[in-house]
C-alpha positions in Angstrom: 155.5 13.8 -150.2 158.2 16.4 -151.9 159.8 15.9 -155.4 163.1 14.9 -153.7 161.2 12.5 -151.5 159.5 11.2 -154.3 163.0 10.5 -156.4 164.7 8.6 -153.3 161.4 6.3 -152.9 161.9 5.6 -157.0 165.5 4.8 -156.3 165.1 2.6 -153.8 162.4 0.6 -156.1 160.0 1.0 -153.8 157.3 3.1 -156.3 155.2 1.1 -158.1 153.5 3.8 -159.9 152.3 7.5 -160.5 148.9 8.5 -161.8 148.1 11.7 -163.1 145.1 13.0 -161.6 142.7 15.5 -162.8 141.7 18.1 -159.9 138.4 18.5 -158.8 137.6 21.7 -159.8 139.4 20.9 -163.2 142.0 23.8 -163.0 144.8 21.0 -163.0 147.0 18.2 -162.5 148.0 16.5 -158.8 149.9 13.6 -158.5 149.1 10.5 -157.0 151.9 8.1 -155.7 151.9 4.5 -155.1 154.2 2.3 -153.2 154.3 -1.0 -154.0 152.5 -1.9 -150.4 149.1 0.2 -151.9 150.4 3.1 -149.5 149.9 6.7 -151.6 150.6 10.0 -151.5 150.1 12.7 -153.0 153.0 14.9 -154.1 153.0 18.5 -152.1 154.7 21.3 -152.9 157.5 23.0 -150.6 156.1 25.7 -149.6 152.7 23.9 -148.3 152.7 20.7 -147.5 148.8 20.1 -146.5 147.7 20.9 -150.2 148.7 18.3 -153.4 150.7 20.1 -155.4 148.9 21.8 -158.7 150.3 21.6 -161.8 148.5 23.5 -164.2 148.7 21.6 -167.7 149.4 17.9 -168.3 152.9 18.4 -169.9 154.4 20.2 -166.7 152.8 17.3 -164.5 154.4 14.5 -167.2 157.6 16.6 -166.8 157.7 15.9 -163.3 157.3 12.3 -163.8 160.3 12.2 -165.9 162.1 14.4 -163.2 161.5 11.8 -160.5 163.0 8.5 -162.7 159.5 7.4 -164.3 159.0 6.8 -167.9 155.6 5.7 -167.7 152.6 7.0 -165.8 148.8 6.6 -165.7 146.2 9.5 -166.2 143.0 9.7 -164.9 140.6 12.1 -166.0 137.5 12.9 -164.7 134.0 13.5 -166.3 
């Protein structure tokens, strides 16, 4: 799912949430979306849409968020 998508799915009150996901190979941030029947997504980027999206610090990830409609998120890091 795009940014854009991402936005219209928040506006139609149909996301119940976003967490924050530390990537596997601890190099970044994805995004994990879910609608409020369990379904998720990750969020893509435009340019490839078979890979989550990588944001490479927390802030620019938590930035996003706010650009979609969301003022609170989950994180979830990994150990």
């Amino acid at each position: 799912m795009q940014e854009r998508e991402a936005k219209l799915l928040f506006k139609s009150n149909d996301l119940a949430s976003i967490v924050i996901t530390q990537s596997s190979d601890k190099k970044g941030w994805h995004l994990k979306l879910v609608e409020k029947n369990n379904t998720s997504h990750y969020l893509v980027s435009k340019r490839d849409d078979n890979k989550p999206r990588l944001f490479k610090t927390s802030d620019a990830a938590l930035r996003c968020c706010l650009r979609i409609g969301l003022d609170q998120v989950e994180v979830s890091m990994q150990h």
